[in-house]
C-alpha positions as CSV (number, residue, x, y, z in Angstrom):
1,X,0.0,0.0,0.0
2,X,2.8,2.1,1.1
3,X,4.1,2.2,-3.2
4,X,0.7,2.6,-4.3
5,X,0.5,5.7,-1.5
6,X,3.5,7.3,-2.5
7,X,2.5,7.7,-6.3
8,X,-0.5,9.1,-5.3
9,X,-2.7,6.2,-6.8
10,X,-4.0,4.9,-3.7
11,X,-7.9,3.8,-3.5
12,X,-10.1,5.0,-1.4
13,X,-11.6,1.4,-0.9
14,X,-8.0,0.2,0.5
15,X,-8.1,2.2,3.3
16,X,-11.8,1.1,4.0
17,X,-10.7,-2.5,3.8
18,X,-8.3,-2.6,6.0
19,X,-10.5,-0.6,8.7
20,X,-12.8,-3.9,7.9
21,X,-9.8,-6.3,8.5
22,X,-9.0,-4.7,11.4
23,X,-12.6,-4.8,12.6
24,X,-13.0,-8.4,11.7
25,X,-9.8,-9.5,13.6
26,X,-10.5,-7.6,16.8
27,X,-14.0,-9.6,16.9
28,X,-12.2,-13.0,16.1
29,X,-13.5,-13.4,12.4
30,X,-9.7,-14.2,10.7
31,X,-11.2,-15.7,7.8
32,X,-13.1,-12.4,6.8
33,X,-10.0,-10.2,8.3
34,X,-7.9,-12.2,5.9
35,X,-10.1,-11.8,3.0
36,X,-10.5,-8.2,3.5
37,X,-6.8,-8.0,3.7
38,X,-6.0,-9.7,0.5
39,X,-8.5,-7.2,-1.5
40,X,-6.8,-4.2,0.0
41,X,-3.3,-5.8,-1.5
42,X,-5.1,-6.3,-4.5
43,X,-6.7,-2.9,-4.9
44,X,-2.9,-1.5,-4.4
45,X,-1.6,-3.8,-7.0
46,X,-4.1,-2.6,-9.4
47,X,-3.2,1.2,-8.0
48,X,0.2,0.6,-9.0
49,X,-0.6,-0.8,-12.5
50,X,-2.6,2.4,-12.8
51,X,-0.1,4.4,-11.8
52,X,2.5,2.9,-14.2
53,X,0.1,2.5,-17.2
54,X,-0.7,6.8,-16.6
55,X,3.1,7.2,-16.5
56,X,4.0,5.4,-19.8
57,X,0.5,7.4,-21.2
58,X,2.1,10.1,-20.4
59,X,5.1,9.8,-21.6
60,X,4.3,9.0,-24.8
61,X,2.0,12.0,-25.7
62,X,4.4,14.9,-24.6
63,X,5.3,16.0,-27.4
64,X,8.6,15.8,-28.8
């Protein structure tokens, strides 16, 4: 999360999640905490992939 953070491509729904994993834990449901987990790494992922795809979009329309 921390990448996805610093390029400024963070979801909103990450931070969400892991509230929810958090929550889930601290009442003793693992399996949901885990599964909330994993989506909030997964919506990073796909925050980074954005981040990279707008970079290389970017790039290749400045003109030169």
């Amino acid at each position: 999360l921390r990448d996805a953070e610093s390029k400024v491509q963070l979801w909103t729904t990450s931070d969400q999640l892991l509230k929810g994993a958090a929550k889930a834990a601290a009442s003793g449901d693992y399996d949901l905490a885990i599964e909330l987990a994993n989506e909030a790494g997964l919506h990073a992922q796909l925050a980074l992939a954005t981040a990279a795809r707008e970079k290389q979009t970017w790039q290749n329309n400045v003109p030169k």
